[in-house]
N, C-alpha and C positions, 0 to 999 in steps of 0.2 A: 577364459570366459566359460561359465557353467551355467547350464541349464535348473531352472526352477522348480522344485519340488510342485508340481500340483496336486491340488483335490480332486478327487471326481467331479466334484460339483467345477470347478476349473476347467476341467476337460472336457465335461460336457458344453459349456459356454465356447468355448474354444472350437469343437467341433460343429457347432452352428445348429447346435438345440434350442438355445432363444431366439434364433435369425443370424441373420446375414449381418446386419451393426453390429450387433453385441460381438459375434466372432470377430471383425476388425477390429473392434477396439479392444479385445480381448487380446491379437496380435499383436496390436502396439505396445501394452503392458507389460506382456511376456518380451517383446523382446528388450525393453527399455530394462525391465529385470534380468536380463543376459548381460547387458552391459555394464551393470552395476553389480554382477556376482552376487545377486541379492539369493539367497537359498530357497526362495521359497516368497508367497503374496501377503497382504495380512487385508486382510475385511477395513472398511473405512466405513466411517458413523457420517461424512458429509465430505461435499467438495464445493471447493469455489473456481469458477472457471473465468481464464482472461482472456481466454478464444475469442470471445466474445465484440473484440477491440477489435476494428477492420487494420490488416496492414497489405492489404493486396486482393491479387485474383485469386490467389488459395485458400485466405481463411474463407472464404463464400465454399469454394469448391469442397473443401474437407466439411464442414459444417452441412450445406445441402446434401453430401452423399450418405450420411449418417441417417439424414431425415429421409431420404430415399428409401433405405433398408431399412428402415426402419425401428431406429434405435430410441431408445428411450432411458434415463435418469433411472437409477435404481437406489440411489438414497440422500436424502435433501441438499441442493444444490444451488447454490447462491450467485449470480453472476457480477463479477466484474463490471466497470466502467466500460460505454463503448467511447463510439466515435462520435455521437449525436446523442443533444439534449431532448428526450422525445414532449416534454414536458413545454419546454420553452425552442421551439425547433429554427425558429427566425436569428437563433443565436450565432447558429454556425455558417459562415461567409462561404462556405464552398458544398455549391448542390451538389456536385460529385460526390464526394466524402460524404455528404449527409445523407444522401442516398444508399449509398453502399452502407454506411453504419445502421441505418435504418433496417435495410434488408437482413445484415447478419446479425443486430440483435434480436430481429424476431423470429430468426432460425433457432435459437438456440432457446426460445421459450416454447417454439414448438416440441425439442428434445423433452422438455420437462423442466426443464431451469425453470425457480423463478427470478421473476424480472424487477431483480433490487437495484444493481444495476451501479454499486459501491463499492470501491478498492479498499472500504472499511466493514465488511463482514461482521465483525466484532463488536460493531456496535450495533445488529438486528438483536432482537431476544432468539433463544435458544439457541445459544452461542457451545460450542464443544469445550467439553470440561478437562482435568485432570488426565492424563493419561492416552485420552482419545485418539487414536489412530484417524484422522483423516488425511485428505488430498486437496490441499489450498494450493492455487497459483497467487502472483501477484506478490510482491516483496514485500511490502509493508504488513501484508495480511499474516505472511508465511512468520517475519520474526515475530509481530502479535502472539500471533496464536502459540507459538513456540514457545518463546518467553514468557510473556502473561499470563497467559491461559494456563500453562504447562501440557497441553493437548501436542501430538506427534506429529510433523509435517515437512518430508523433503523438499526441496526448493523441484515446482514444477511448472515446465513452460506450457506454450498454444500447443495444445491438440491433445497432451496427454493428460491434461486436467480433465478433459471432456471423458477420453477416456476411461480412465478412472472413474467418474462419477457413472457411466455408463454402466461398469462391472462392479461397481464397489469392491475395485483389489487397488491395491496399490503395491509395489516393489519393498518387500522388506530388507530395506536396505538405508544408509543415510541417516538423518533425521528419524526416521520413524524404529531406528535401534538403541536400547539404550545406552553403550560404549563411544555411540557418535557424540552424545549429547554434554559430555565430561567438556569442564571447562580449559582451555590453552593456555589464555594468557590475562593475567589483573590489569587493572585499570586502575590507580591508587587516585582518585579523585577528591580525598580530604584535603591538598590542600585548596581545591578551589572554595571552598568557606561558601560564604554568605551569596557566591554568586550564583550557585547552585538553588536561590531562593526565584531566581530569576528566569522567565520561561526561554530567552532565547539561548539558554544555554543546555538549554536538550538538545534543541537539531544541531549546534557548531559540537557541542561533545560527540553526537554520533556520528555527523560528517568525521570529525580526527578520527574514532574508533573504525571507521570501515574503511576511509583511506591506509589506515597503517596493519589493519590484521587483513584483509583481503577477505576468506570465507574462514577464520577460525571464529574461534569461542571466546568470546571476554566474557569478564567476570570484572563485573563494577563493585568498587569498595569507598564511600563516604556518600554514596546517594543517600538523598532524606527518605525515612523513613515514611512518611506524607507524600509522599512523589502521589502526583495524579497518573490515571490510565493517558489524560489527554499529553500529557510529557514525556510516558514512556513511549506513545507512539509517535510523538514525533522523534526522539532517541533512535526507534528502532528504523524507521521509515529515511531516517537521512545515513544511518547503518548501510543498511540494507544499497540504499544507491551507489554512496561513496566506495563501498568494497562488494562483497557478496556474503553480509554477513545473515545468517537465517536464525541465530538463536544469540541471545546473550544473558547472561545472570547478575541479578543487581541484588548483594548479598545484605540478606535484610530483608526484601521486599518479595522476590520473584520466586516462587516455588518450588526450584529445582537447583538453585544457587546454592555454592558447596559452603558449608563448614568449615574446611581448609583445604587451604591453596597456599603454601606455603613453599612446594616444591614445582609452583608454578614463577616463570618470569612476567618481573614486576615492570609497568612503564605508571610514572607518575604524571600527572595533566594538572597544571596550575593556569591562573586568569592570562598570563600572557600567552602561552601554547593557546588557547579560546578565542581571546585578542587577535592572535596570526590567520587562525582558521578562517574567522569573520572578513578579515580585510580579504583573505583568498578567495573566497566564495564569494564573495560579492565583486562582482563584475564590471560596477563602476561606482567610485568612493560618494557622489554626490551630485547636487544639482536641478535642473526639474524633470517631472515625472508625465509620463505618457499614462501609465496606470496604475492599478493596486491590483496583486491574484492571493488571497489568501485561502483558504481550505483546502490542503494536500498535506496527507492525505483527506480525504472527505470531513468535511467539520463537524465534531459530534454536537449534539444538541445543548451542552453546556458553551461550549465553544462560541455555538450562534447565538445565546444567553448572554455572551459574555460582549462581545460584538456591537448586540442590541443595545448596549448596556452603556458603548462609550461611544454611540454616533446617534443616541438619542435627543440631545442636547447640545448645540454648539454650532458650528457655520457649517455650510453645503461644501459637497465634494467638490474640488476644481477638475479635477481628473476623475475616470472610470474606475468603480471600485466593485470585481469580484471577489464573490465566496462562493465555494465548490459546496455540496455538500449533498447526501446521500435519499434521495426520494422518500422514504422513509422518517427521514429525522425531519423534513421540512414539511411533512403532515403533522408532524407534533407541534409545531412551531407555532401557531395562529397569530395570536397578536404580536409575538416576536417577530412573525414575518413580515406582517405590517409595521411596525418601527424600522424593519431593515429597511424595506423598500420606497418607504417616505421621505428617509438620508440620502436615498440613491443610490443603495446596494443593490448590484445586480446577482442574484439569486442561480448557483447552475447546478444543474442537478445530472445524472444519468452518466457524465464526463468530468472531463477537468481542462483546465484552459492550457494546459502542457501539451496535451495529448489532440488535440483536435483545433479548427481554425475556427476559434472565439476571437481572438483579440486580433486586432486590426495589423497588419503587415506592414505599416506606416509608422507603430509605436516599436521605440528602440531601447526603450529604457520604463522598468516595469519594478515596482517592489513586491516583497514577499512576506511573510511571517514563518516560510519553507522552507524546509535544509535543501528536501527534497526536490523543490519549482524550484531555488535556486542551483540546482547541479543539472538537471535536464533541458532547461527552458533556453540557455543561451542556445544550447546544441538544436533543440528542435526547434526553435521558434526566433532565432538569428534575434535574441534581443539580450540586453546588457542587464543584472540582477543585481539589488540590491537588498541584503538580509537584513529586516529586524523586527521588533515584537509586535504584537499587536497594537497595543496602543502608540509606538511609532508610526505603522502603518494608517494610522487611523488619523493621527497628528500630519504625517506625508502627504496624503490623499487632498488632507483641508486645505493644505498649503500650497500643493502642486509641487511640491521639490521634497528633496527628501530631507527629512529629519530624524535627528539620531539622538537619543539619551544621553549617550556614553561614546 
């Protein structure tokens, strides 16, 4: 374990020339870079912080003592999803939880955050470009920005994202070097053909890809050209759960995705390998339905375009039908919000119904359009998941039971 080259300007932070915060959180960094033999800091252009997410009596306690001493954000910082919809606050069944999510989200706008309050970053403007060294926590945000963006980003948990945004240093180390960033292993996806035209086969292809690499590098070969941002994130976001994957190359499309990989090992993904994935991830094959949770990660504004688009017209929900989606993009929205909300979509912004108690403790059986709600939701919310697209979901909902295309 080696110690990190610093700057003056490092050491003066360090030594508690900006205060008393700043040096803590300067300690956390430093020594998170001991452990990862990282040689030295690198400057970061923005942070997105998931501290922000109540999981106890620490994340209050780390967060107020920062505001104590006085620490402050020192370069644009974007926060995460909490534990409470501030927007629509009647949402969440447990005052406890909503209380304490309340408290720690507006700790952390005190630091300087601002309060977006979306595990989709990516889709605010002034989003981090090419090259970019920043400090994202949060999975889905982390392979995003990696992959898409081609912007630098190690995988960072609660307290050091804050940190980081505090000192604008991050550990050069991981992700944020370029020798990390080389691809491990192909994905030969041409032969899934024509199914690749279809959206639910981004989140069951990224489920397989993080189940079988754990935290290496794929490198995708037959992805369409045409691929949307709103496919690669679900790709990278049911990635990212199933294994620990933080970056992947879709050769063709993604900006850092090699030219040759020929002395890379090859694993080929056909419709039945898809087929298996689906029937595993989904939790129970059929039947009737308690709810719908669609938007995870957060629905970008094409997304709830799209939504609007097929429960405009046609019979009333029999079941509750959530969409997550990010305060920001549901300011854009106007008369799309109005058409959701007329259907009976209930609108949640600030959270997501995985992560905090939206949906009732009574409902056991829940559909998705989510690689990702479908790999968390059994475990954190003791209910049974079934995967498919949107307009399955949409067709589900009407009908009260689920329905399947295919």
């Amino acid at each position: 374990m080696q110690s990190p080259h610093l700057t003056a300007e490092e050491e003066a932070m360090l030594g508690g020339r900006d205060g008393d915060g700043v040096a803590l959180a300067m300690r956390v960094i430093v020594g998170q870079a001991r452990i990862s033999d990282a040689p030295r800091l690198v400057e970061i252009t923005s942070a997105h912080v998931d501290s922000c997410l109540y999981h106890g009596q620490v994340s209050l306690d780390f967060a107020h003592r920062l505001v104590e001493l006085g620490a402050k954000v020192r370069v644009p910082t974007t926060l995460n999803v909490g534990s409470m919809d501030l927007i629509h606050p009647t949402l969440v069944r447990d005052p406890e939880l909503a209380t304490a999510g309340r408290e720690l989200m507006a700790a952390y706008v005190e630091l300087g955050c601002t309060p977006t309050f979306t595990c989709a970053p990516y889709q605010l403007p002034n989003r981090p470009g090419f090259g970019e060294h920043i400090a994202w926590a949060e999975s889905n945000a982390i392979v995003f920005a990696n992959s898409v963006l081609g912007a630098r980003t190690d995988r960072y948990g609660d307290f050091l994202d804050v940190c980081a945004a505090i000192t604008g240093r991050a550990p050069y180390s991981g992700l944020q070097t370029t020798g990390a960033r080389r691809g491990t292993v192909v994905f030969d996806c041409r032969p899934l053909g024509d199914f690749m035209r279809s959206e639910i086969a981004y989140p069951l292809l990224g489920h397989h890809i993080g189940a079988v690499v754990g935290a290496e590098i794929p490198v995708l070969v037959g992805i369409p050209e045409e691929v949307t941002e709103d496919e690669l994130k679900a790709l990278g976001a049911a990635a990212a759960s199933a294994g620990g994957v933080a970056l992947f190359h879709v050769v063709g499309v993604t900006p850092e995705a090699p030219r040759e990989f020929a002395d890379l090992p090859v694993r080929r993904v056909d419709v039945d390998v898809l087929r298996r994935v689906r029937r595993d991830l989904s939790t129970f094959a059929g039947g009737e339905l308690d709810a719908v949770s669609v938007g995870t990660p957060h629905a970008s504004y094409a997304e709830c375009v799209r939504l609007a688009e097929l429960v405009a017209d046609g019979p009333p929900m029999k079941v509750p039908f959530y969409l997550s989606t990010g305060r920001a993009t549901r300011e854009r929205l106007a008369g799309v919000l109005t058409t959701l909300e007329a259907a009976g979509v209930i609108v949640v912004v600030d959270t997501c119904t995985y992560v905090t108690a939206i949906l009732s403790p009574d409902w056991k059986h829940v559909m998705t359009n989510s690689g990702k709600w479908a790999h968390y939701a059994p475990g954190n919310l003791n209910v049974s998941a079934v995967l498919g697209s949107l307009p399955e979901c949409v067709a589900s909902a009407r009908a009260g039971r689920v329905i399947l295309d295919s």
